[in-house]
Residue frames relative to the residue before (quaternion, step in Angstrom):
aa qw qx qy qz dx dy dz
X 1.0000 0.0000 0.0000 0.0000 0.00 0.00 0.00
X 0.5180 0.6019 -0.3085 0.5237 3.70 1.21 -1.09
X 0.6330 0.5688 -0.3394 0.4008 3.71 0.51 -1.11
X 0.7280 0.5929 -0.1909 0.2865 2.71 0.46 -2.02
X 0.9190 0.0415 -0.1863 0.3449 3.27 0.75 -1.32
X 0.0008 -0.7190 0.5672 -0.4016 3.08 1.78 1.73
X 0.8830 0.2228 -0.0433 0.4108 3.58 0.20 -1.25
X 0.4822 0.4925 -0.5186 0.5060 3.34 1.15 0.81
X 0.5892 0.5519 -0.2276 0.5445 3.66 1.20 -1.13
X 0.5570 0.5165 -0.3670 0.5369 3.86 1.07 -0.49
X 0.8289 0.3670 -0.1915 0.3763 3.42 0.43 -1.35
X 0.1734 0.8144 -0.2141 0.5108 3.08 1.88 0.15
X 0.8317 0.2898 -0.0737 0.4679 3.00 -0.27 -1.83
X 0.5009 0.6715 -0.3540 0.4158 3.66 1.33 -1.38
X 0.8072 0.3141 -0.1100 0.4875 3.64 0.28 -1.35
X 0.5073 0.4925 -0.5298 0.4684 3.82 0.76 0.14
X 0.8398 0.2260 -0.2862 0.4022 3.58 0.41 -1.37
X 0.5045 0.6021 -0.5657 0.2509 3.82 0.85 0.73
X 0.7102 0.4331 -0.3347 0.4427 2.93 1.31 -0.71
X 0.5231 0.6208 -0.4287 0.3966 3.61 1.02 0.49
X 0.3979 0.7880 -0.1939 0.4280 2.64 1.79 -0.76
X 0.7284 0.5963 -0.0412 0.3350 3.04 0.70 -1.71
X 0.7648 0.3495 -0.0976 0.5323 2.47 0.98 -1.84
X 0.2735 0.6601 -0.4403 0.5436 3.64 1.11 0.05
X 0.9086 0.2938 -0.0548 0.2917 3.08 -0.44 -0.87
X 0.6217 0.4131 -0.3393 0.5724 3.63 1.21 -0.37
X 0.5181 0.5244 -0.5357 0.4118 3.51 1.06 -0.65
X 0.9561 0.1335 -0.2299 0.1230 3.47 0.33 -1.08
X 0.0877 0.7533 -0.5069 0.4098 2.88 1.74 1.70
X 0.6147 0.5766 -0.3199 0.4329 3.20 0.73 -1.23
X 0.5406 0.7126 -0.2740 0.3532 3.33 0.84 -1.25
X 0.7668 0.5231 0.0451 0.3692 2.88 0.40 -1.97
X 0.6426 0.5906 -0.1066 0.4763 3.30 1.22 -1.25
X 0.7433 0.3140 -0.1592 0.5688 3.19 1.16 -1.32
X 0.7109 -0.5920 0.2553 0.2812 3.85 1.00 0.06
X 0.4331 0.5461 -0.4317 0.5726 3.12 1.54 0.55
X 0.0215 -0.7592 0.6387 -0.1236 3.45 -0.07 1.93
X 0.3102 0.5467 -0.5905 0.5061 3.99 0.92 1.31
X 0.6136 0.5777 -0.4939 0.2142 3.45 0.29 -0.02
X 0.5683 -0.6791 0.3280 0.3292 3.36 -1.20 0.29
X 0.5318 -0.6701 0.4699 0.2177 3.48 -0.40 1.62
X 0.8146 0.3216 -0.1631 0.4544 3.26 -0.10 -1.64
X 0.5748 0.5556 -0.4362 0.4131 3.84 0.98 -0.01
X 0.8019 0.3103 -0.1954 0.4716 3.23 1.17 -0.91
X 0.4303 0.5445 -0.5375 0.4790 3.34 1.22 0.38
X 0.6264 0.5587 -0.2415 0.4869 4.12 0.73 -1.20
X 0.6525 0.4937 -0.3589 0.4491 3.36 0.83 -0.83
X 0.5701 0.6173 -0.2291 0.4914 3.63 1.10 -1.53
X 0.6768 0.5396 -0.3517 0.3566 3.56 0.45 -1.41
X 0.6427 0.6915 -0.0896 0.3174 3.32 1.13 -1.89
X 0.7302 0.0811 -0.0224 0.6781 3.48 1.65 -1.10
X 0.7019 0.3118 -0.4861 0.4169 3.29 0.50 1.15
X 0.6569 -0.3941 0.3867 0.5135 4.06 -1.34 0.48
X 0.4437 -0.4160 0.6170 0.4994 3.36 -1.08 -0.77
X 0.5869 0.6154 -0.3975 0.3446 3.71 0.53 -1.22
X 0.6326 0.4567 -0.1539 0.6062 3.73 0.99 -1.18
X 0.7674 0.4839 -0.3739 0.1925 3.57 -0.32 -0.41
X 0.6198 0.4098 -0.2213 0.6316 3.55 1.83 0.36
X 0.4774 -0.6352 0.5041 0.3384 3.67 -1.21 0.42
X 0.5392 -0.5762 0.4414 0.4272 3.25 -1.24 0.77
X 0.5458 -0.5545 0.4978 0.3833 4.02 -1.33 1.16
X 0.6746 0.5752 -0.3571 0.2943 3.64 0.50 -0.96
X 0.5669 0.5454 -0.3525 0.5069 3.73 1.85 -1.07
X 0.7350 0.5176 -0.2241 0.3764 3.23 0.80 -1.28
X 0.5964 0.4263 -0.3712 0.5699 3.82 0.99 -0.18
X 0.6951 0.3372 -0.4128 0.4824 3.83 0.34 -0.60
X 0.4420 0.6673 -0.4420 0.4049 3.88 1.16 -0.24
X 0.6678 0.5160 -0.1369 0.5187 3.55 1.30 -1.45
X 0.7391 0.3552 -0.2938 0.4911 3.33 0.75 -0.54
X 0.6447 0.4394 -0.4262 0.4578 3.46 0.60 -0.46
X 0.5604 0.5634 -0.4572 0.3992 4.23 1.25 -0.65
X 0.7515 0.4333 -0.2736 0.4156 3.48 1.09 -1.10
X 0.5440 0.5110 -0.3818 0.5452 3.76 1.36 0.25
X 0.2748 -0.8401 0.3974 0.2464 3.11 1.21 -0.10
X 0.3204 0.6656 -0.5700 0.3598 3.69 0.91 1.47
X 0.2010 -0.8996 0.3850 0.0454 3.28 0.12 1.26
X 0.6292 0.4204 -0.3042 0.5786 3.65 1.28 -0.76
X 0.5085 0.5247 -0.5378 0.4205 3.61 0.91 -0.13
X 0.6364 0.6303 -0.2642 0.3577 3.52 0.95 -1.02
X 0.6650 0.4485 -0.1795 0.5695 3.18 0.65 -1.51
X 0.8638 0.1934 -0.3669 0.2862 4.04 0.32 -0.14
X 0.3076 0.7183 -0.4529 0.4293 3.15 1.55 1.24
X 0.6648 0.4653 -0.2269 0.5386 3.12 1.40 -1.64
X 0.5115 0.6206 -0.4750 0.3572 3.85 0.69 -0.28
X 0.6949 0.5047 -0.2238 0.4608 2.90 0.95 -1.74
X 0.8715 0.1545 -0.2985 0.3572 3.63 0.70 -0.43
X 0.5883 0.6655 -0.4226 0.1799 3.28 0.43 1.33
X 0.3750 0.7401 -0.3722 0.4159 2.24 2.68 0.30
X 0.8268 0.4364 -0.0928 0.3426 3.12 1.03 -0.56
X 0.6630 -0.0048 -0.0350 0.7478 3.19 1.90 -0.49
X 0.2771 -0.7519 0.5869 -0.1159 3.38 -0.09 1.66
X 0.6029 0.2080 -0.4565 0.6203 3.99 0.59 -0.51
X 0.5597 0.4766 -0.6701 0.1028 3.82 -0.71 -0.31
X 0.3213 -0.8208 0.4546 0.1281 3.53 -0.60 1.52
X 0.5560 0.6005 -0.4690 0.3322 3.64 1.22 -0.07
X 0.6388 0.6474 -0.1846 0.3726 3.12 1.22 -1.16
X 0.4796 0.6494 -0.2055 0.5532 3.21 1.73 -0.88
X 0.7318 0.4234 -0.1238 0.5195 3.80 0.43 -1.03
X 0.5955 0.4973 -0.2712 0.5697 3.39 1.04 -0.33
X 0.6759 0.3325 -0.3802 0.5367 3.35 0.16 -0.90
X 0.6923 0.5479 -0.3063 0.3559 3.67 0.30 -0.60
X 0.4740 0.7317 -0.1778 0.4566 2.99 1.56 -0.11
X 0.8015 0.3574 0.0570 0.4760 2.95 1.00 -2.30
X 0.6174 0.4751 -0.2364 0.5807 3.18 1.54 -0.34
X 0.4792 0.7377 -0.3149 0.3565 3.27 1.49 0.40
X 0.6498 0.5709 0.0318 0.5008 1.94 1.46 -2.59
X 0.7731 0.3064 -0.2460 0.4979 3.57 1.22 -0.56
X 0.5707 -0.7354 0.2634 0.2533 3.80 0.97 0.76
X 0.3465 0.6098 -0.4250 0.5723 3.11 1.51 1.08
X 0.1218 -0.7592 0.6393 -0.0120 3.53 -0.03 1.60
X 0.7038 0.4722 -0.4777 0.2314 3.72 -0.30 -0.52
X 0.6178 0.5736 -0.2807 0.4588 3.33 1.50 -1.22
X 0.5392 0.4881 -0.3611 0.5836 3.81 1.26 -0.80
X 0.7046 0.4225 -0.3738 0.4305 3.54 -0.12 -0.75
X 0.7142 0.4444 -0.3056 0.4461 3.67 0.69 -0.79
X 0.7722 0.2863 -0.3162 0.4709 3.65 0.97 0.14
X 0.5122 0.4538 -0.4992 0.5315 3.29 1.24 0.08
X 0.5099 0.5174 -0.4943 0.4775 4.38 0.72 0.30
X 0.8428 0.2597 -0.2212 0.4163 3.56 0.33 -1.23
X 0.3281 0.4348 -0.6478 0.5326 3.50 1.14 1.10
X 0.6629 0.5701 -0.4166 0.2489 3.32 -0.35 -1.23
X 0.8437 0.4104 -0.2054 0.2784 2.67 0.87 -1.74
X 0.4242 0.7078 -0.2788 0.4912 3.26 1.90 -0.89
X 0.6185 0.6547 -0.2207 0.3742 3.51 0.89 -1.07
X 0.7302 0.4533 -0.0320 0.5102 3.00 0.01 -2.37
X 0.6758 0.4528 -0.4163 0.4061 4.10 0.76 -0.83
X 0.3252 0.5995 -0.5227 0.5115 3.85 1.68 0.02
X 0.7770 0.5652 -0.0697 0.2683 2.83 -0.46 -1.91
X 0.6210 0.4581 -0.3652 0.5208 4.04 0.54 -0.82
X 0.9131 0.0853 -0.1349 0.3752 3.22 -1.14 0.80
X 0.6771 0.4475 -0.1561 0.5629 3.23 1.30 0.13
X 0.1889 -0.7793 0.5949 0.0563 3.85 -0.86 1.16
X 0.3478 -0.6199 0.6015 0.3647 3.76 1.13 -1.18
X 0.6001 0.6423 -0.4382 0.1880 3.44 0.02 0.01
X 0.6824 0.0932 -0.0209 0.7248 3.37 1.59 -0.20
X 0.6222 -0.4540 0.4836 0.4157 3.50 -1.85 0.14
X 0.6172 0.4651 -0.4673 0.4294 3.75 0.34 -0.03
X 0.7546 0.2682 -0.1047 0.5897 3.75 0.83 -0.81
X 0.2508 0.6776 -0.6418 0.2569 3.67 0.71 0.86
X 0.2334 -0.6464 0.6752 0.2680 3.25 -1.34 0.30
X 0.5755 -0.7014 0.4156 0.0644 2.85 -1.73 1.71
X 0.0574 0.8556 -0.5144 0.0005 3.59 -0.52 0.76
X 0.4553 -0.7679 0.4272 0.1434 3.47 -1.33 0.77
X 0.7058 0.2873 -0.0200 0.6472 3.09 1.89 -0.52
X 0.2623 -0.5162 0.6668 0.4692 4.17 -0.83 0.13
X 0.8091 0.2515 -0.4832 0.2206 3.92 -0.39 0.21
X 0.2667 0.6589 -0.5446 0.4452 3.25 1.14 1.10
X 0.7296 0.5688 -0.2132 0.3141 3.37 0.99 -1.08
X 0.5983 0.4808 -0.1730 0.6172 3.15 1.54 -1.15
X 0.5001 0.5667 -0.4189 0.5034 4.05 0.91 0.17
X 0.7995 0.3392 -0.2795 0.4094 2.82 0.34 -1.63
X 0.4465 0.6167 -0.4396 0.4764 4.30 1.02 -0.78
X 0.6615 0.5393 -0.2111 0.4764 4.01 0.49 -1.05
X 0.7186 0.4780 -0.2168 0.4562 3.16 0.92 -1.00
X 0.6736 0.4287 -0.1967 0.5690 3.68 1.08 -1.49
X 0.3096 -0.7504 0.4670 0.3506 3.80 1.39 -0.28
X 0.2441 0.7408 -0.5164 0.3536 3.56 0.99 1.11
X 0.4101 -0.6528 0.5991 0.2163 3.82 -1.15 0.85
X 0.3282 -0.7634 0.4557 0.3192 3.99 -0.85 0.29
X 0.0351 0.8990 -0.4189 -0.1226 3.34 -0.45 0.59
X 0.7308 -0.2354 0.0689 0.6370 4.15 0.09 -0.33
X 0.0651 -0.7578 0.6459 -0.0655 2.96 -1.21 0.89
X 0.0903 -0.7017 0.7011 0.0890 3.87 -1.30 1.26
X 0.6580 0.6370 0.0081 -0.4014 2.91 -1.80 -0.46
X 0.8997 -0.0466 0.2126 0.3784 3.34 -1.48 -0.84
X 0.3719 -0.5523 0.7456 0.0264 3.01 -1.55 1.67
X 0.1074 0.6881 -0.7071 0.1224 3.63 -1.37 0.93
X 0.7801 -0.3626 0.1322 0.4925 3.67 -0.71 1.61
X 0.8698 -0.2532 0.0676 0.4180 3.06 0.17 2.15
X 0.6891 0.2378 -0.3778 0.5709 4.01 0.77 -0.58
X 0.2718 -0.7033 0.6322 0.1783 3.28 -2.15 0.03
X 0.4075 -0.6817 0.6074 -0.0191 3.43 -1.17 1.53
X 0.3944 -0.5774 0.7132 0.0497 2.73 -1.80 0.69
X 0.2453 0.7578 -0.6045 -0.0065 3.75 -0.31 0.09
X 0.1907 -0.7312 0.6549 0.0050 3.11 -1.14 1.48
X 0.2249 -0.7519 0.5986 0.1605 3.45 -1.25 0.68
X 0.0817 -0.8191 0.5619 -0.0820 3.43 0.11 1.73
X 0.3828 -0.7248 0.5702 0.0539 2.91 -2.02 -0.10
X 0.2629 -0.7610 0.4888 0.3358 3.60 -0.18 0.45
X 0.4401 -0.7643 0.4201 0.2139 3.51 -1.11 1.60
X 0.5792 0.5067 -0.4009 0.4969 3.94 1.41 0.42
X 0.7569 0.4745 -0.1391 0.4273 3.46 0.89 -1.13
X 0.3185 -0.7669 0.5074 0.2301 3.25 1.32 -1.47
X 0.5108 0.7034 -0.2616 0.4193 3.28 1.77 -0.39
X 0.4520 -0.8196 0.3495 0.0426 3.14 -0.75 1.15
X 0.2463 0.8046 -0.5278 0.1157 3.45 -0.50 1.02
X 0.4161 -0.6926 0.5138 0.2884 3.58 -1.72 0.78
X 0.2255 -0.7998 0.5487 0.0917 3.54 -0.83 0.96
X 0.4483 -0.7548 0.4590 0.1362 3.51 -0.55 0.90
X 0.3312 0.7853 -0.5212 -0.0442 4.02 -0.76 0.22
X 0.5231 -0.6947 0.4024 0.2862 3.24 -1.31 0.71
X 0.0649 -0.8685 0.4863 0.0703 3.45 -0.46 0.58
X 0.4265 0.6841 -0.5613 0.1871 3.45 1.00 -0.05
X 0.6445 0.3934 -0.4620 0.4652 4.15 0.74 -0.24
X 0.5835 0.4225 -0.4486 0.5289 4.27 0.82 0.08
X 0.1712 -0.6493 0.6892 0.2722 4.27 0.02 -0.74
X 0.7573 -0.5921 0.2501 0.1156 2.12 -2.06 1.52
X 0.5987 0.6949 -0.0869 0.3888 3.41 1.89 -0.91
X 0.6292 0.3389 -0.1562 0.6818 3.17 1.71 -0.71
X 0.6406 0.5030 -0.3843 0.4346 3.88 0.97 -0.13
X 0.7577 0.3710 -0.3276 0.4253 3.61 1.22 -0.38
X 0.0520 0.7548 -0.5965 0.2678 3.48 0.00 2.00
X 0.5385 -0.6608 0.4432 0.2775 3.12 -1.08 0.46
X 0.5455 -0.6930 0.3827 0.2753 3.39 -1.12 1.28
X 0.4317 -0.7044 0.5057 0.2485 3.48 -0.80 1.23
């Protein structure tokens, strides 16, 4: 009986802090939405992680390539109502973000371009703060493996093998990249304990 309502009170607790979660996180959509780009990125990326699958927490690659083709055809509202469609639903996905900023380029509507080329950054840079990769103490934290493959794009870094590695209880990604000017080799560190260890061991693209 003790058990029982050990793990009813557990499951309990499970669903109080998703829906804090939640709320977490629309507050600071709202934020965001209404133009206060001071908000915390990496809160609302964690917040997102917390009440969505992993499976859900990226656009589908297939939207995001016909996104690319339609930027290089230069059909720009075709663009911009793909990315609509995915931000109702996955707002951190940062490729989509850059795109739309693109297309709203391509269609002379700076403010709306400017306003997604911030919440990449900002989505970005909330990787990036406090964090270099260079070890498991300075790994940069990710919610998704296509966070990871952003952030490589971003640093302009080439993917290359990747294992891995449990270190005092958290799990990493370590990728053995390359800079795409230099060719120079480096190991980049990520945290994976909010992706698992099961969905992090994919094959390097």
């Amino acid at each position: 009986m003790k058990r029982h309502l050990f793990l009813v009170l557990f499951v309990g607790l499970l669903s109080v802090n998703a829906l804090a979660q939640a709320a977490d996180y629309e507050a600071l959509l709202a934020k965001i939405k209404g133009g206060e780009l001071t908000v915390d990125f990496k809160a609302l990326r964690f917040a997102f992680a917390e009440k969505t699958p992993i499976e859900a927490r990226t656009a589908d690659p297939k939207v995001q390539t016909q996104m690319i083709q339609l930027l290089n055809e230069k059909k720009y509202k075709d663009v911009v109502k793909i990315a609509e469609g995915v931000h109702k639903t996955t707002f951190v996905d940062m490729n989509s973000h850059i795109m739309a900023s693109m297309a709203y380029q391509g269609l002379a509507e700076p403010k709306k371009a400017k306003f997604h080329e911030a919440v990449y950054l900002g989505l970005v840079n909330s990787i990036l703060k406090d964090a270099d990769g260079n070890s498991a103490k300075t790994a940069y934290q990710v919610i998704s493996i296509a966070e990871e493959y952003v952030l490589l794009n971003a640093l302009e870094l080439k993917h290359g093998p990747q294992a891995v590695e449990t270190i005092d209880g958290h799990n990493y990604h370590v990728l053995a990249a390359s800079d795409k000017a230099t060719n120079e080799a480096v190991k980049i560190y990520f945290n994976i304990d909010k992706v698992g260890v099961k969905l992090a061991a994919v094959p390097a693209k």
